[in-house]
N, C-alpha and C positions, 0 to 999 in steps of 0.2 A: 406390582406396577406394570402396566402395558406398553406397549411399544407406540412409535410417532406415528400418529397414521399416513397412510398414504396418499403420496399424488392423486387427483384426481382426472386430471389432463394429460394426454399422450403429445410424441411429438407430430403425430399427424394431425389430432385437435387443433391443437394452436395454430399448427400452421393454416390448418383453414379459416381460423378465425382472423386471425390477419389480413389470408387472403379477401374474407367477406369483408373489412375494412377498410382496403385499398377498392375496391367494385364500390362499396358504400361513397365512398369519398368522390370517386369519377362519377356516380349517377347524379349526385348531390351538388356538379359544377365544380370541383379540384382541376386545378390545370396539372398538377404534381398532390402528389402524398408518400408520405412512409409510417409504419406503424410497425411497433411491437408488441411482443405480447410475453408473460414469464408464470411459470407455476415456480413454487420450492418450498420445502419442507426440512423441517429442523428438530434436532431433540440437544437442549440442554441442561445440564447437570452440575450445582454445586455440593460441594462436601464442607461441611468447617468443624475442628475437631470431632473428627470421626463420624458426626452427625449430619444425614440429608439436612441442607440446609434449604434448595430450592431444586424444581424441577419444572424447566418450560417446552412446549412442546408449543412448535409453531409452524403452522401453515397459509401459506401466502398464495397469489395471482394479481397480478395488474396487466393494463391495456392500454398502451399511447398511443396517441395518433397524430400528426403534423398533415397541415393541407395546406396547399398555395395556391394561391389565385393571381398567378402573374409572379410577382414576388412580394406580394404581399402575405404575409407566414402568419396561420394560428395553430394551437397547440390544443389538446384536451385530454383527459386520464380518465381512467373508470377500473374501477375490484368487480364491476358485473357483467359478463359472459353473455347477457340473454341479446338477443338481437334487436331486441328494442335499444338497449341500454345502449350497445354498439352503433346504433343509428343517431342516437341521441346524441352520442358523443362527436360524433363524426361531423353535427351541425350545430353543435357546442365550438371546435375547433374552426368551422366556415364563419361564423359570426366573430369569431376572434378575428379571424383576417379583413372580413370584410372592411373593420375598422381602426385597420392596424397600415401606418402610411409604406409604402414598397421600399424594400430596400435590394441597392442593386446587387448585391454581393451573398443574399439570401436563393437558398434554392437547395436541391439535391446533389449529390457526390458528382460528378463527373462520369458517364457512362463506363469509356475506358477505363476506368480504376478499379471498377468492381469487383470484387470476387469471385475467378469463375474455380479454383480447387480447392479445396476442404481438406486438407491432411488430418486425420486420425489425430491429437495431440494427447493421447489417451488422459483425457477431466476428468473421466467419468469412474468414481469407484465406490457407487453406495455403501453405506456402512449398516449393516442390519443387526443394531442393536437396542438394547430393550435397558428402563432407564435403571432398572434393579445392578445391569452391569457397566455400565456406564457409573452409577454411584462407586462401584466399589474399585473402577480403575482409579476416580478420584479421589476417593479414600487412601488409595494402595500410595499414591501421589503423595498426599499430603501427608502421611504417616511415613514414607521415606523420610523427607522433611524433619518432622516433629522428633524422629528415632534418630536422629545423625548426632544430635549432639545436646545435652539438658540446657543448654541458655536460650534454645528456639521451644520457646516457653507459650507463644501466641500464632495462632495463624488467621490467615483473612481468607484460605479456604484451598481448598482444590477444585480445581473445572474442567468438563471436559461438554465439547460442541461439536455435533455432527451436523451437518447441512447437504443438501442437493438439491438441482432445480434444472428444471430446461426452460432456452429463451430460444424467441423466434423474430428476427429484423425482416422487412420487406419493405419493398417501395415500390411504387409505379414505373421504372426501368425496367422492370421485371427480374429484378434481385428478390432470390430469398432463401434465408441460411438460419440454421440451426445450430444452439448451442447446449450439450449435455454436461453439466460440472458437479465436484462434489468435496467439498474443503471438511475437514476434520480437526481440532485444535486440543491439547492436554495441558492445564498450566496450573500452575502453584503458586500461592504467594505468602512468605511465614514472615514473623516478626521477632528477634533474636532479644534477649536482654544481657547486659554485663552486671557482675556485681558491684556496681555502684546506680545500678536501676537506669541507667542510659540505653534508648531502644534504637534498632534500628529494623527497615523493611526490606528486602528484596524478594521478588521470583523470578520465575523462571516457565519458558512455555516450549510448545514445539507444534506445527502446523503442519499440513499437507493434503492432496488432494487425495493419499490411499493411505486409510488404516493404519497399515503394516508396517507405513514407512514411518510412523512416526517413533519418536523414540519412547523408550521404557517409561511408567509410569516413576519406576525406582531411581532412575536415571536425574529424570526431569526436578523431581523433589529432593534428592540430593544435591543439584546445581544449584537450585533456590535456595536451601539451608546456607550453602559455601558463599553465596554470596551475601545474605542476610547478614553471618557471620563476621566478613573478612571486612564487614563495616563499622564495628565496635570501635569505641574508644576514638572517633572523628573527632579532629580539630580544627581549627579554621588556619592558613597562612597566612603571614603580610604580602601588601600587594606588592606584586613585581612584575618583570615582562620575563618570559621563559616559554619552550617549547611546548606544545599541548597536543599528547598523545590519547586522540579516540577512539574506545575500544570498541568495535564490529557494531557493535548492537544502537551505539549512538551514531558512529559514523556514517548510518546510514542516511541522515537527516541532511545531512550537508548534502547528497544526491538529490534529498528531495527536494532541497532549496534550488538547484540549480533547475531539477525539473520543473520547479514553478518559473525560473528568470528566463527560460526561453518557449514558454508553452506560449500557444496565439494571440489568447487574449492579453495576457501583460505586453506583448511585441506591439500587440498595435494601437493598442493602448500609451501605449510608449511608458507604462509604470512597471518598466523593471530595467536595474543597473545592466543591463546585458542586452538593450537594443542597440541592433549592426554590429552585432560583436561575429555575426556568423566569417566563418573563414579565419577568426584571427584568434591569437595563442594566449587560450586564458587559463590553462593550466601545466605544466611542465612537463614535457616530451617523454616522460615515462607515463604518462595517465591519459590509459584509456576506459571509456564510459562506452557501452554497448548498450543497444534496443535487442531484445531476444522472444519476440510474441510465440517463434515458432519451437518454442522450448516444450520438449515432450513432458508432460505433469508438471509445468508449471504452473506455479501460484497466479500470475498476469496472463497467461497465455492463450490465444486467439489467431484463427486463421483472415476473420476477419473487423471491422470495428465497428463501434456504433450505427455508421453511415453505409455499413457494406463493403467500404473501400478494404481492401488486401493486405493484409498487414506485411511486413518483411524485416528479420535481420538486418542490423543495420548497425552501423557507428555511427555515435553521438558526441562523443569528443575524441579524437584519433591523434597519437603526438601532442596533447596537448592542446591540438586545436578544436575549434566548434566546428563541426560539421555538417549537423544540422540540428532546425527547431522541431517541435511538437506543435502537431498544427493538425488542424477540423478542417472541411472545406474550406466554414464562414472564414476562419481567420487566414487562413492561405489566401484565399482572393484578397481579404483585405489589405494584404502583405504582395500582394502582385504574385504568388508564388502558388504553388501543387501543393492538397494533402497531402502528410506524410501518413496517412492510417491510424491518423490520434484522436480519434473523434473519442471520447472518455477515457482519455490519457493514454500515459506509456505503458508499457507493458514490459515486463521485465527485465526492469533497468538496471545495469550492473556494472561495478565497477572493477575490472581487472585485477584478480591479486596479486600482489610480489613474491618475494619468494621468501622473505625475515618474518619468522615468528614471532609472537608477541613479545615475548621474551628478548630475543633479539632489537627489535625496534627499543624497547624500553633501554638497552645496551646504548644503543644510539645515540638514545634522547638524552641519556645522561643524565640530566637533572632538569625536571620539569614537571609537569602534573599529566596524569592519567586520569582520565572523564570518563567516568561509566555511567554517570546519570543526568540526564539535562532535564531544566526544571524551566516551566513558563517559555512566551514566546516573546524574544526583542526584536525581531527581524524585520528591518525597512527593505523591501523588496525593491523599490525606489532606486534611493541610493546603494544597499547591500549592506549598511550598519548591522551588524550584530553582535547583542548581547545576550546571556542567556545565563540562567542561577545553574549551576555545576555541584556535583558531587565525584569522588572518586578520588585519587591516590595519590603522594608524592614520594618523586621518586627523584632518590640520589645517586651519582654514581653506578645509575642504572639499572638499582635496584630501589624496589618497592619498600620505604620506610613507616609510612602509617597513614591512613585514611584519613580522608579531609571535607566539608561537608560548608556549606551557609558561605560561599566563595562564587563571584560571577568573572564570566570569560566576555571578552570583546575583543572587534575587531572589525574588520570588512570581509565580507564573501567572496571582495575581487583579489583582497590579500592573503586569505585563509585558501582560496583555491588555488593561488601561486606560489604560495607557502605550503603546500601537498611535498614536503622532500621524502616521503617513503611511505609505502602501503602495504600492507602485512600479507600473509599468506593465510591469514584465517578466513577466510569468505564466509558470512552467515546469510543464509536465503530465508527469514521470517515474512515472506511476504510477497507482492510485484516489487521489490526493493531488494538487490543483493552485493554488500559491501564487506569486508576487510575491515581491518584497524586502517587510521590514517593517523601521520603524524604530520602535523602542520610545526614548519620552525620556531614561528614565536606570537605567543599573543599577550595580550594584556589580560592578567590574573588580580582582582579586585576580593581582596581578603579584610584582613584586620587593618 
């Protein structure tokens, strides 16, 4: 087997190409432009019982460009390099505007905001490997798994993905910055049986932007077996209203709901339960939410955003309260208010851990359900209604008594977030997403 091939494009290529995009755009009649441009390259690798199962090697490049005529905004894309293509594009993007009606709140970032230092956030940690070994980390994977215990009788495979790529933003301010990154992922996912032929699925994965950091092959497919496992024998509850305790890996999503209920477009939009909520206390004085772009080897992290603008540390919910939105230029003016640097979202959003271990919270909760797995989306961003199919454990007396499976949780996002009465000390970072258990005091549990 050979290896991924290589980049073809340097970070000085691109960045002239961009440059040649923004000169194209101002000879062409642009009152304003901004353009990117991105190479990256990939190898991925699945294993399923012991067997290469697939082997994709993937190489990419794209080229955007935005041009304003006043404030009148077109857009155009192109995969080809040649300066034809690039010109073509460039008056692809000007006939988009010409017939496109002004809008006054369309335009480029704000001068002042822009990015003028670049911190090192060390992204960049190619991984040079060849898919001969890359199979056999995945194997090593899935046969941890498979060897832990004879009921994990099925698997749906072992993976492992390498990626890198450089991106280059510029605009007619005379902003232009460059980005090197490089993500890495190992996961496993096995299929358990009981002797009475009832299956159950989980894995298990691990991410980062170096190699090294990630965890053991042996490791990762041993957590996927425990969990697989420790789901035998599910049954379903009768309905009732009780505590609901979410374990890291889910809990994350309730972060991400709230960073949908204050990002720009739903604010001005007015389709989310959480406009003018800024300033006021919509979760309890122990819960704090942080922005962290400037995170060294972080998953999200960036010195600057989509638009240039400067990303920064920040709180997002402080004591409880809202602090601040997620917001792009466009939607900041439309809200009367300053980018926050969110131009393609947050960026390493995280939720403050406590200091009770899982264990501990589950003491707490007493008697309630533990959600390890959420199935389908009920979520009226709207209003904040939410329901969602649940998997995961019930627990008495604080202790884990037997798995439970074909049960839905409901509730409100504005009660579920004010019902936050404790957050564990386990932090999981799988991603721009980094949370803890949460335990929320009581929702409504939809059983038998």
């Amino acid at each position: 087997m050979s290896q991924a091939p290589h980049s073809t494009l340097d970070t000085s290529a691109l960045t002239q190409i961009v440059d040649d995009m923004l000169n194209l755009a101002r000879e062409q009649g642009a009152s304003a432009a901004e353009a990117s441009a991105s190479t990256g390259k990939g190898l991925s690798v699945t294993v399923r019982l012991g067997e290469v199962e697939s082997i994709e090697y993937h190489q990419d490049k794209g080229l955007g460009v935005t041009v304003y005529l006043g404030q009148s905004k077109g857009s155009a894309s192109t995969s080809d390099f040649s300066r034809k293509a690039l010109s073509e594009t460039v008056s692809a993007a000007l006939t988009i505007a010409r017939h496109t009606a002004a809008d006054p709140f369309a335009g480029l970032a704000d001068p002042e905001l822009l990015a003028k230092d670049f911190p090192d956030l060390d992204l960049y940690h190619p991984w040079s490997i060849d898919a001969d070994t890359a199979a056999d980390l995945a194997r090593r994977c899935e046969a941890a798994a498979r060897d832990s215990d004879p009921r994990i009788h099925n698997s749906e495979g072992g993976s492992l993905g390498t990626g890198e790529g450089t991106s280059i933003y510029g605009n007619s301010l005379g902003f232009m910055g460059s980005s090197r990154s490089s993500r890495h992922s190992l996961s496993c996912s096995v299929i358990a049986e009981d002797s009475k032929g009832g299956m159950q699925r989980d894995y298990w994965y691990d991410v980062a932007r170096a190699a090294d950091a990630l965890a053991t092959p042996e490791a990762i497919g041993k957590i996927a077996a425990q969990r697989a496992l420790r789901r035998l024998d599910a049954r379903k509850v009768a309905t009732t209203k009780a505590p609901v305790l979410f374990e890291n890996q889910v809990a994350s999503s309730l972060i991400g709901h709230l960073a949908s209920a204050i990002s720009g477009g739903s604010l001005y939009r007015k389709s989310s339960f959480l406009v003018d909520s800024l300033g006021k206390q919509i979760f309890p004085e122990h819960i704090r939410i942080y922005e962290e772009p400037l995170r060294r080897l972080g998953l999200g992290s960036c010195s600057f955003d989509g638009e240039g603008v400067a990303t920064r540390n920040r709180n997002i919910i402080s004591g409880g309260v809202l602090e601040g939105y997620i917001l792009d230029s466009y939607s900041a003016r439309k809200l009367n208010m300053k980018t926050t640097g969110n131009a393609g979202g947050a960026h390493n959003l995280t939720l403050q851990p406590g200091k009770a271990s899982l264990d501990e919270l589950l003491r707490q909760m007493g008697r309630g359900l533990l959600v390890t797995e959420l199935i389908g989306f009920g979520i009226n961003m709207v209003t904040g209604d939410y329901s969602r199919g649940a998997a995961g454990f019930w627990v008495e007396h604080g202790e884990i008594q037997y798995p439970v499976e074909e049960i839905t949780i409901a509730g409100t996002l504005q009660g579920m977030f004010q019902g936050m009465c404790a957050v564990g000390n386990d932090l999981l970072i799988h991603g721009n997403t980094g949370c803890p258990s949460i335990l929320i005091d009581e929702m409504m549990i939809a059983g038998d």
